[in-house]
ZAKOL-646276 format. One record per residue (C-alpha): residue number from 1; residue in three letters; x, y, z. Coordinates in nm, 4 decimals, m for minus. Example, Ala and Ser with C-alpha at 12.3 -4.5 7.8 and 13.67 -1.06 7.14 Angstrom:
<pts>
1/ALA/1.2300/m0.4500/0.7800
2/SER/1.3670/m0.1060/0.7140
</pts>
This chain:
<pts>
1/UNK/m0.6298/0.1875/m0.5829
2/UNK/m0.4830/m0.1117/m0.8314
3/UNK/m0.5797/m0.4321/m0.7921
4/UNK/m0.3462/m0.7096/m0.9577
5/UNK/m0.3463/m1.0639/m0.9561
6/UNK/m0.0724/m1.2675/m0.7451
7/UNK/m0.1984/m1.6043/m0.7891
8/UNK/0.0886/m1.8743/m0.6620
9/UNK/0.1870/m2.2524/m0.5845
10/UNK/0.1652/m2.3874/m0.2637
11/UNK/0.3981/m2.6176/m0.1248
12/UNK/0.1601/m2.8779/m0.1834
13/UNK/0.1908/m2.7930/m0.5167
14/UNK/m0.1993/m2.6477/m0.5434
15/UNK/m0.2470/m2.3301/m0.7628
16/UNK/m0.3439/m2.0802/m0.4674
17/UNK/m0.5528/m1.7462/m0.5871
18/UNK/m0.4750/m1.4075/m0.4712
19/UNK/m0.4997/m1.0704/m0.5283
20/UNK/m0.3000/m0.7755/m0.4166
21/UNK/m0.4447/m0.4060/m0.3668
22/UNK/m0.1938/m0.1511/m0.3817
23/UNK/m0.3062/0.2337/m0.2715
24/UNK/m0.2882/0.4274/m0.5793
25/UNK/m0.0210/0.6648/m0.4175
26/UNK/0.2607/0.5625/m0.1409
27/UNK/0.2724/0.2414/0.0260
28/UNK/0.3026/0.2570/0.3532
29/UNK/0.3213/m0.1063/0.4735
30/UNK/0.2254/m0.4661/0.3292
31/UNK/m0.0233/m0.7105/0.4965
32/UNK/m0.1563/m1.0317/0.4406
33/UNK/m0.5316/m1.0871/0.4691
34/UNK/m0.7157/m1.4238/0.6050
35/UNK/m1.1047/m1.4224/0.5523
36/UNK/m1.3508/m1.5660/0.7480
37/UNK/m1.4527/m1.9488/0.7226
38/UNK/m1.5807/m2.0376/0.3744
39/UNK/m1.5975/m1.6287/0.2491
40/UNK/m1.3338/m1.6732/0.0084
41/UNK/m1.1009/m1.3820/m0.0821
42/UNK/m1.3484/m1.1581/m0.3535
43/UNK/m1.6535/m1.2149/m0.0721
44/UNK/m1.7929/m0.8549/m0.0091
45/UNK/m1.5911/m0.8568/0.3486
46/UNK/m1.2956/m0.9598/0.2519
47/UNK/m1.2644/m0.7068/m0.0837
48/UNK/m1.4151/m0.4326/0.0915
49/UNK/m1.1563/m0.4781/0.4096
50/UNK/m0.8606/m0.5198/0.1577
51/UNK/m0.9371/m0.2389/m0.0631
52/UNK/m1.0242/m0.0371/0.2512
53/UNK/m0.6640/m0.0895/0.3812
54/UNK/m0.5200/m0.0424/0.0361
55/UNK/m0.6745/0.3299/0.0053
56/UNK/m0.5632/0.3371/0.3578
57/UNK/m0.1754/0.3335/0.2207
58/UNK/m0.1349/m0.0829/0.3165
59/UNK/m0.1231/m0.2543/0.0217
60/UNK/m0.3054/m0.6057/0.0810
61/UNK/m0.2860/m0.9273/m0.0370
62/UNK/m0.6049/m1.1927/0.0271
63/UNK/m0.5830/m1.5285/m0.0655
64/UNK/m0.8466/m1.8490/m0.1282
65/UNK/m0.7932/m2.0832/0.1371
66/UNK/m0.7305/m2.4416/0.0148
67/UNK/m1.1013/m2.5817/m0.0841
68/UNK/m1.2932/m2.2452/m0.1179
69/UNK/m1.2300/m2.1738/m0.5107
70/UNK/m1.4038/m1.7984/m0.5956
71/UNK/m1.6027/m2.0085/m0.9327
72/UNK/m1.7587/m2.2469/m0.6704
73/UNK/m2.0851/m2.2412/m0.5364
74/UNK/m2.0223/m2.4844/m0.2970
75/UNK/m1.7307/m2.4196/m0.0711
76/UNK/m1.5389/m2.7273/0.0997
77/UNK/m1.2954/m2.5856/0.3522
78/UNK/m0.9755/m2.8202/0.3929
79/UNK/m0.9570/m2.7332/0.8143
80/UNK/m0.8049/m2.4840/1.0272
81/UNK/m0.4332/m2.6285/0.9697
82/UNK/m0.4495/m2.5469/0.5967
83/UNK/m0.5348/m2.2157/0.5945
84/UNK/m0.2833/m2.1427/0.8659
85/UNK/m0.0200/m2.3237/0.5737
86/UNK/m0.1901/m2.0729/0.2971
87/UNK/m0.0845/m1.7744/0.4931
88/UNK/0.2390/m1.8951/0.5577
89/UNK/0.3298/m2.0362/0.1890
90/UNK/0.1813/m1.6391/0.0656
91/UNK/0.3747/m1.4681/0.3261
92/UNK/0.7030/m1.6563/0.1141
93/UNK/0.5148/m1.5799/m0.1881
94/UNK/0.5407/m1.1563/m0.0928
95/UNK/0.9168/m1.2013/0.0915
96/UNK/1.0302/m1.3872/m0.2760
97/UNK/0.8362/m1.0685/m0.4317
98/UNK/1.0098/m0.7930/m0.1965
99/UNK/0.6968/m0.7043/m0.0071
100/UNK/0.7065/m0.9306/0.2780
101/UNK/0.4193/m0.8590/0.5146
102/UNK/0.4330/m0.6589/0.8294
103/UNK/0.0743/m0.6816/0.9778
104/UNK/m0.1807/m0.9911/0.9549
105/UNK/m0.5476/m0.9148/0.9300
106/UNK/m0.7847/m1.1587/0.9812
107/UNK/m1.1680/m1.1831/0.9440
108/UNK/m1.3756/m1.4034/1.1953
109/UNK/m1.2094/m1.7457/1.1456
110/UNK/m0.9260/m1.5893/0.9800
111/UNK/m0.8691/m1.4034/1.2843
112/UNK/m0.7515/m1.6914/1.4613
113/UNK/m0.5564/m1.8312/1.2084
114/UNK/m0.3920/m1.4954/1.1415
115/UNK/m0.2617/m1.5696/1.5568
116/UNK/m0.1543/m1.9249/1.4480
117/UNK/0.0861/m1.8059/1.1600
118/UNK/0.2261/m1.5265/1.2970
119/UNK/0.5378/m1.6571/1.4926
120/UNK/0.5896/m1.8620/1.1286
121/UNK/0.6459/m1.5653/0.9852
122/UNK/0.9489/m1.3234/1.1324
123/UNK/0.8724/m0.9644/0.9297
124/UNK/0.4918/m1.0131/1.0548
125/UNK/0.5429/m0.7014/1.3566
126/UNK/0.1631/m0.6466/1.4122
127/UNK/m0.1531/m0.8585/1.4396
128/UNK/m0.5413/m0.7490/1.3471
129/UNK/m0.8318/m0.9229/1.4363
130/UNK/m1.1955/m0.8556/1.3594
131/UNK/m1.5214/m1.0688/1.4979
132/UNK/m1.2460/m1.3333/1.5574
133/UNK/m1.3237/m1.6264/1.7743
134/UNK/m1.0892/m1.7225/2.1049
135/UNK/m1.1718/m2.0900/2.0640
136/UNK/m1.0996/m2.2625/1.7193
137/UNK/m1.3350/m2.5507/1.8008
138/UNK/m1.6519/m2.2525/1.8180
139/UNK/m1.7152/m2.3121/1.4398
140/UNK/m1.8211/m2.5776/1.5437
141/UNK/m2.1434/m2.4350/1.7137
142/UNK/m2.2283/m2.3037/1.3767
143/UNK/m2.2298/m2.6344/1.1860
144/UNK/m2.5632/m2.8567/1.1585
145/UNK/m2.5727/m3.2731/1.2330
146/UNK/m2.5660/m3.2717/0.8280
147/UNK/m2.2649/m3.2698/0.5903
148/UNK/m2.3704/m2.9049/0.4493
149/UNK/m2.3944/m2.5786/0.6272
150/UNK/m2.5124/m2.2245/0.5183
151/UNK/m2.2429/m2.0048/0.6575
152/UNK/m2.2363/m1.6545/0.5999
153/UNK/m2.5208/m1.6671/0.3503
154/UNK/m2.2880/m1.9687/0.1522
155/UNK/m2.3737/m2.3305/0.1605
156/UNK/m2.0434/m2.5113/0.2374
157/UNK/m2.0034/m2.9136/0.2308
158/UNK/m1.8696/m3.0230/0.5925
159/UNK/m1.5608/m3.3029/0.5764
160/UNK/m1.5121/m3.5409/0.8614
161/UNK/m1.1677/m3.4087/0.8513
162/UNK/m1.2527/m3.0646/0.8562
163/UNK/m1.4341/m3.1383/1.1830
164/UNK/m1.1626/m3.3333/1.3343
165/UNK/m0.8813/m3.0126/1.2349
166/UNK/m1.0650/m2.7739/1.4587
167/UNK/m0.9748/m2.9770/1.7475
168/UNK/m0.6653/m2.9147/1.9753
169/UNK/m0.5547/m2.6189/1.9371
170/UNK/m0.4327/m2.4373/2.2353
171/UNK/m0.4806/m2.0660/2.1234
172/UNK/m0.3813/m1.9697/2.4627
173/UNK/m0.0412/m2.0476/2.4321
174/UNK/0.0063/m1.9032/2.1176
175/UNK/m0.1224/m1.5924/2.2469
176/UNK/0.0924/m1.6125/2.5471
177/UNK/0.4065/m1.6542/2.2717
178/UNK/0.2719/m1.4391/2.0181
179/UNK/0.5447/m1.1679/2.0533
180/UNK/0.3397/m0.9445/1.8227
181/UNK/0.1599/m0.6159/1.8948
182/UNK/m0.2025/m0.7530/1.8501
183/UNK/m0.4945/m0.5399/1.7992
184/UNK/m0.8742/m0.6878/1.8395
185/UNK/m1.1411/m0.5577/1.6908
186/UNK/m1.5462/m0.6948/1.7823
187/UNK/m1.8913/m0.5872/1.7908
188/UNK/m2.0471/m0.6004/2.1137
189/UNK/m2.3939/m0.6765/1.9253
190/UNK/m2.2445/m1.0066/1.7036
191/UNK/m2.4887/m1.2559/1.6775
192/UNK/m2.1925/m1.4595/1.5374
193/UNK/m1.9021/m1.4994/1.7572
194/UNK/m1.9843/m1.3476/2.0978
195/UNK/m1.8050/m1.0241/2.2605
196/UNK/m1.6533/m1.3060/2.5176
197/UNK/m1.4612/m1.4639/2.2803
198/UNK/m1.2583/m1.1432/2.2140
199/UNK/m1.2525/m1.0594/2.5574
200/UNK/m1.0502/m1.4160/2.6036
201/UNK/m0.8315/m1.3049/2.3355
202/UNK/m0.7847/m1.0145/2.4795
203/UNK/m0.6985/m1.1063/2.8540
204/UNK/m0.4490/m1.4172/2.6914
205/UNK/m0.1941/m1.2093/2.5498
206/UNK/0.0680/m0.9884/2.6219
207/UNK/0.0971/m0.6189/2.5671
208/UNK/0.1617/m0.4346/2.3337
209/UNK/m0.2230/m0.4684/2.2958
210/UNK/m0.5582/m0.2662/2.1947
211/UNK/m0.9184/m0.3451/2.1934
212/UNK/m1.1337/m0.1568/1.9761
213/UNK/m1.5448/m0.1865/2.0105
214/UNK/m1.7284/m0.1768/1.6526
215/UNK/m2.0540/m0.0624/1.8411
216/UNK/m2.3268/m0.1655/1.5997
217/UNK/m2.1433/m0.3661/1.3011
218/UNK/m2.2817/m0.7198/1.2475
219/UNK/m2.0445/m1.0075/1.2166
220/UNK/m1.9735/m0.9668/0.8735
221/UNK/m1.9480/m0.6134/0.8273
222/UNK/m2.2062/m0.5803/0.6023
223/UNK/m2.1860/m0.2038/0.6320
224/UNK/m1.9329/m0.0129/0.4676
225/UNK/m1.8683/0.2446/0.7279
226/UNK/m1.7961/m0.0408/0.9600
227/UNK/m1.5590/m0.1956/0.7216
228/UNK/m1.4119/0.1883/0.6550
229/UNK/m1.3544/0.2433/1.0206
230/UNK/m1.1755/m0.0794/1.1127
231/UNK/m0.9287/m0.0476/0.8258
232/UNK/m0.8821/0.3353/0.9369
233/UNK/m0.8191/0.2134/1.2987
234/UNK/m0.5815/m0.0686/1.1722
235/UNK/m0.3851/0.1312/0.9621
236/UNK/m0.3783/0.4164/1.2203
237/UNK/m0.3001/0.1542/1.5156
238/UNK/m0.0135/m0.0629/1.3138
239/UNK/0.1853/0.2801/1.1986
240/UNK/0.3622/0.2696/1.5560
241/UNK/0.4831/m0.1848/1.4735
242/UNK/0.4837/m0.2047/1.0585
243/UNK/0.6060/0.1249/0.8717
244/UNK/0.9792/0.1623/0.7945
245/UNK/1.1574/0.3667/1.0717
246/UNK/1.2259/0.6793/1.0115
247/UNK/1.6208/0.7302/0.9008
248/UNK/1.8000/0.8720/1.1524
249/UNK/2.0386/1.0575/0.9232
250/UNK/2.1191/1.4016/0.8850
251/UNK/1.9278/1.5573/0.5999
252/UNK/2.1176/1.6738/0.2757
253/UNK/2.2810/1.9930/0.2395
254/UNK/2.0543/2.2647/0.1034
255/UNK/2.0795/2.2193/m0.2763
256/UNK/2.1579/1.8557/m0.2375
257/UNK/1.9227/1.5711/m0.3329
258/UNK/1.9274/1.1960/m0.1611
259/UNK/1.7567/0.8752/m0.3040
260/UNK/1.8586/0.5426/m0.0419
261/UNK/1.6581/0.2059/m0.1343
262/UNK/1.4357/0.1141/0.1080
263/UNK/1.4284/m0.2329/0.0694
264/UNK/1.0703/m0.2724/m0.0195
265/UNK/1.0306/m0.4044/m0.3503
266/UNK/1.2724/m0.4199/m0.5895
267/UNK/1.3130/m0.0697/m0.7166
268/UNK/1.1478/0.1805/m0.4728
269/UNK/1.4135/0.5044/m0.3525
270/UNK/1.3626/0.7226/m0.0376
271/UNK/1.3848/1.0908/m0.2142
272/UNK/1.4890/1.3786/0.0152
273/UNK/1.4987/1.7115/m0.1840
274/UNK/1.4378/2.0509/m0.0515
275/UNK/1.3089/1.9340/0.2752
276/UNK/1.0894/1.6955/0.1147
277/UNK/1.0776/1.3029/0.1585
278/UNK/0.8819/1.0882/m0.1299
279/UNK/0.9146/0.7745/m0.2888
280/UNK/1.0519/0.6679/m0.6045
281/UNK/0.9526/0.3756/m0.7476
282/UNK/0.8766/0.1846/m1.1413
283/UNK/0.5464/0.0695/m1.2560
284/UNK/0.4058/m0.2723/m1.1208
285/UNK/0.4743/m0.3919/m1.4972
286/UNK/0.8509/m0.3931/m1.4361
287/UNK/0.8711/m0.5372/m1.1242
288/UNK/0.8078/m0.2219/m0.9066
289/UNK/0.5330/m0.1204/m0.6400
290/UNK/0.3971/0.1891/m0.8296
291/UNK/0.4452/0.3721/m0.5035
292/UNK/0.6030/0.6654/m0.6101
293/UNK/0.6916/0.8727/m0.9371
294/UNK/0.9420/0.7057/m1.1612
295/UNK/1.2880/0.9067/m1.2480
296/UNK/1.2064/1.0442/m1.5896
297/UNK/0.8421/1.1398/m1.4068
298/UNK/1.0675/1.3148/m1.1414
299/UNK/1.2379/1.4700/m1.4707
300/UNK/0.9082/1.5848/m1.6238
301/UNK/0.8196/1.7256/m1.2842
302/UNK/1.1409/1.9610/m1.2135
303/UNK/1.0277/2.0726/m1.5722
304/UNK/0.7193/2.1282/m1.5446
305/UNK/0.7428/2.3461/m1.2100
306/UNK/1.0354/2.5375/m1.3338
307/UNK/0.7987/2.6598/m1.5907
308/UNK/0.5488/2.7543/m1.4013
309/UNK/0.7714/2.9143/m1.1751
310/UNK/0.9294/3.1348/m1.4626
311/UNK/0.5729/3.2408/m1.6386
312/UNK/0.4950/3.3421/m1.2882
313/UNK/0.8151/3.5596/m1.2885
314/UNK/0.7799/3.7084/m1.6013
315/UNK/0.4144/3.7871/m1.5599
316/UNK/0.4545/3.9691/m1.2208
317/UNK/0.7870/4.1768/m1.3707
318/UNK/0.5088/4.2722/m1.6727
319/UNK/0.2204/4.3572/m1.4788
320/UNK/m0.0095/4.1042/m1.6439
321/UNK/m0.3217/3.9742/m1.5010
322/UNK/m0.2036/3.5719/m1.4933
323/UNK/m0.4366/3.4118/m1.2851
324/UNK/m0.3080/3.0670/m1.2549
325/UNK/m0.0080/2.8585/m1.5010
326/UNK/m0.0388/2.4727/m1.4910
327/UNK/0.1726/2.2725/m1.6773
328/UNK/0.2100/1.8917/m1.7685
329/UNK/0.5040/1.7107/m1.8715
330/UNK/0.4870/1.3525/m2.0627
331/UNK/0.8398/1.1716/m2.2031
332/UNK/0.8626/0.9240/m2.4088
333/UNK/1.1488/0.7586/m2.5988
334/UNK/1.1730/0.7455/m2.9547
335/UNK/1.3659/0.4545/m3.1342
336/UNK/1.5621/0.5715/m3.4329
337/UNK/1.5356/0.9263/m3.3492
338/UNK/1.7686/1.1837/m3.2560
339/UNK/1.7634/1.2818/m2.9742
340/UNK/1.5824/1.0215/m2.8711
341/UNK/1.3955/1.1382/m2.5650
342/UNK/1.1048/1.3659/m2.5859
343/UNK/0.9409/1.5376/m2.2939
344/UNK/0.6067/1.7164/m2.4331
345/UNK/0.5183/2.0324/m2.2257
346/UNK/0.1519/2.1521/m2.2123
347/UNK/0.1075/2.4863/m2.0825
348/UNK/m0.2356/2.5977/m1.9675
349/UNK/m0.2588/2.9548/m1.8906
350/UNK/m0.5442/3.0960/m1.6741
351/UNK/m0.6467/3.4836/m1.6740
352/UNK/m0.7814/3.7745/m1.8709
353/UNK/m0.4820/3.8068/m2.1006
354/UNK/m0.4781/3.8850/m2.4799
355/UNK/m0.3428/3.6365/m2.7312
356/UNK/m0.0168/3.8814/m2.8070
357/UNK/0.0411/3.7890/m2.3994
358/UNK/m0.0446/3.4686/m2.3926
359/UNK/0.2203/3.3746/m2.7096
360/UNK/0.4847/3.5918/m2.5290
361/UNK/0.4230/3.3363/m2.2260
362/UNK/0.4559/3.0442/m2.4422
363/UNK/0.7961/3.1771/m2.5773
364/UNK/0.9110/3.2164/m2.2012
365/UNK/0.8254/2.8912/m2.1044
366/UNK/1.1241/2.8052/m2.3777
367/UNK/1.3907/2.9941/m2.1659
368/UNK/1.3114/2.8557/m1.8016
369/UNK/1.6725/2.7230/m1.6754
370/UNK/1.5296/2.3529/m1.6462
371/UNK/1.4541/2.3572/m2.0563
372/UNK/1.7813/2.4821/m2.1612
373/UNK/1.9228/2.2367/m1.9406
374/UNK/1.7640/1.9147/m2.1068
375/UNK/1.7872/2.1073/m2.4466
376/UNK/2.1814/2.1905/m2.4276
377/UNK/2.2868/1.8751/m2.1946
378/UNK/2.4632/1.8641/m1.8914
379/UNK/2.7933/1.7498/m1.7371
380/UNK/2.7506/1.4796/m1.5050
381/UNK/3.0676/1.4171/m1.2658
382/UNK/3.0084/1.0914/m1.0319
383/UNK/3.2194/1.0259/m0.7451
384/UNK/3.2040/0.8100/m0.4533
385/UNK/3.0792/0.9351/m0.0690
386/UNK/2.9343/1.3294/m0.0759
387/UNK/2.9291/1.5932/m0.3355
388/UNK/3.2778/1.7508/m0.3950
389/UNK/3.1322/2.0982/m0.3861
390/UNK/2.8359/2.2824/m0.2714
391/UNK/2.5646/2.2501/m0.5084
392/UNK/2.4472/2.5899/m0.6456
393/UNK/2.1763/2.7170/m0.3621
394/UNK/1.8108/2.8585/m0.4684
395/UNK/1.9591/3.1902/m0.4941
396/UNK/2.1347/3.1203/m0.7961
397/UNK/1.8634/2.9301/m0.9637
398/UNK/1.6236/3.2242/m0.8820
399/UNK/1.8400/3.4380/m1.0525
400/UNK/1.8525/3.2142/m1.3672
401/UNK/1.5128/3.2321/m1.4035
402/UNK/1.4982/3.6331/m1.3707
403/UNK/1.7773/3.6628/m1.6411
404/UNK/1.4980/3.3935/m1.8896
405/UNK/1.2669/3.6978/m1.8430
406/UNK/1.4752/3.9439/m1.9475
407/UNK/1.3234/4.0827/m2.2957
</pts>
């Protein structure tokens, strides 16, 4: 999983921290995250939720509300209203950064405001709650006569204001309107915000709708199988409202290779090849989502399993005793230098083969079809629509690679 920061300016014109995990492999969806009342965005929930969903294949951004800085000891939350405005000014923080959210999660308080932004932002096709309360004003109930309260094992100063923010707001109707798949997640043992109140969540919306018991987690899902469930459920749950529909089109012809954007980000590719569909994408450092090999890394890979393919060949025509070939492919680009693109091969050969075999197998690697392609060049003929001709079929390439062994 990477983590990354995404820190950005409100509206307001307030420096807002975030931070974004990304799975390490594909991405399967983007959501925003809203943690519970005075947590703050690296509390143990909310990391351990967003890095859950991350190595879940959702990369996940989580935000500070206004008034709950992560160097602060003392948290003063702003109200309800502002952190509603947070998730809407990140949500057009991710849509200016091509990874517009699909699914809200919210923790506890967050919950509920992850309902109140949702029909302010249009790509948002899901909805997650967990320990969320049905009534705003319930914080309330958790809040001393005094101007400080320990919440959640924090000690957070209480504003008039604050207060006064919880008041009127009719989470019925926005329920009723939500026009969102919602999914609501609770622990009938919270000590916290009651099983009722997600039961009246529940019961106020409209379908497309799930309820999912967390049987003994507490309200802050201290434990991390709780918080590895949930985000397993979630990211099972939202597959059918968030990911990219499939493309309907016909496949390539055999030979042929497809790459379509996708619109996520700015540079990932749908790759079909062979029957297979992956992503192709650049590093986060350039402006991509890391969610897929890069082009010269799909390069490096048709070289490196075209010579593992051939030392297979030629070791089976021989006789010899090769146990396993792996092989791994770096490029890099060298200024001033001709040519100026280098792909270094490193061949590991497994088995009980002498060194006179093993060299031979080193010199073979040298003839598979893929090397004398990049060694020699290649004529490249673009046109517009489908391939003039057939591309050569496997057959042919097999045959390539039996002539490389020929002694």
């Amino acid at each position: 999983m990477l983590t990354e920061n995404f820190d950005f300016t409100a509206p307001d014109g307030r420096a807002v921290a975030a931070r974004l995990d990304r799975p390490a492999g594909q991405t399967r969806a983007h959501a925003l995250f809203a943690h519970c009342f005075a947590c703050g965005k690296d509390a143990l929930a909310s990391a351990r939720i967003s890095r859950a969903l991350a190595a879940e294949g959702i990369a996940t951004l989580r935000i500070d509300f206004a008034g709950v800085e992560a160097l602060r000891s003392r948290a003063a939350p702003e109200g309800f209203g502002a952190d509603v405005a947070d998730l809407v000014a990140a949500a057009a923080r991710m849509r200016d950064g091509g990874i517009a959210p699909r699914l809200l999660v919210g923790h506890s308080l967050g919950g509920a405001a992850a309902i109140a932004a949702a029909g302010q932002i249009p790509e948002v096709a899901a909805v997650a709650t967990i320990a969320a309360p049905f009534d705003v004003e319930h914080v309330m109930k958790l809040l001393g006569p005094g101007p400080e309260a320990h919440v959640g094992g924090r000690l957070v100063q209480i504003k008039p204001a604050f207060v006064e923010g919880l008041r009127g707001h009719d989470q019925a109707a926005r329920l009723k309107e939500l026009g969102r798949a919602l999914l609501v997640l609770h622990s009938p043992v919270d000590e916290v915000v009651s099983l009722d109140e997600a039961a009246e969540i529940f019961v106020a919306a409209k379908h497309p709708k799930s309820f999912v018991s967390l049987d003994r987690a507490d309200h802050m899902l201290s434990a991390e199988v709780d918080i590895a469930y949930a985000a397993a459920v979630i990211a099972a749950w939202a597959s059918r409202y968030v990911e990219a529909p499939k493309s309907p089109e016909e496949p390539p012809a055999d030979g042929v290779v497809r790459a379509h954007e996708t619109g996520a980000g700015k540079f990932q590719v749908r790759v079909h090849a062979g029957g297979a569909v992956l992503n192709a994408d650049e590093p986060v450092s350039v402006g991509g989502l890391a969610s897929g090999p890069t082009p010269y890394e799909l390069v490096g890979a048709g070289l490196a399993a075209c010579t593992a393919m051939t030392l297979r060949l030629y070791a089976d025509h021989k006789g010899w005793p090769l146990a396993r070939a792996s092989v791994e492919v770096r490029h890099e680009k060298r200024k001033g230098e001709t040519p100026a693109d280098l792909f270094e091969r490193s061949v590991c050969i497994d088995g009980e083969l002498d060194g006179t075999q093993r060299e031979r197998l080193l010199e073979i690697a040298d003839r598979c079809p893929v090397h004398r392609t990049l060694e020699g060049g290649a004529a490249i003929r673009t046109v517009e629509g489908a391939p003039r001709a057939p591309a050569p079929g496997e057959e042919e390439h097999f045959a390539e690679m039996e002539r490389a062994c020929e002694d």
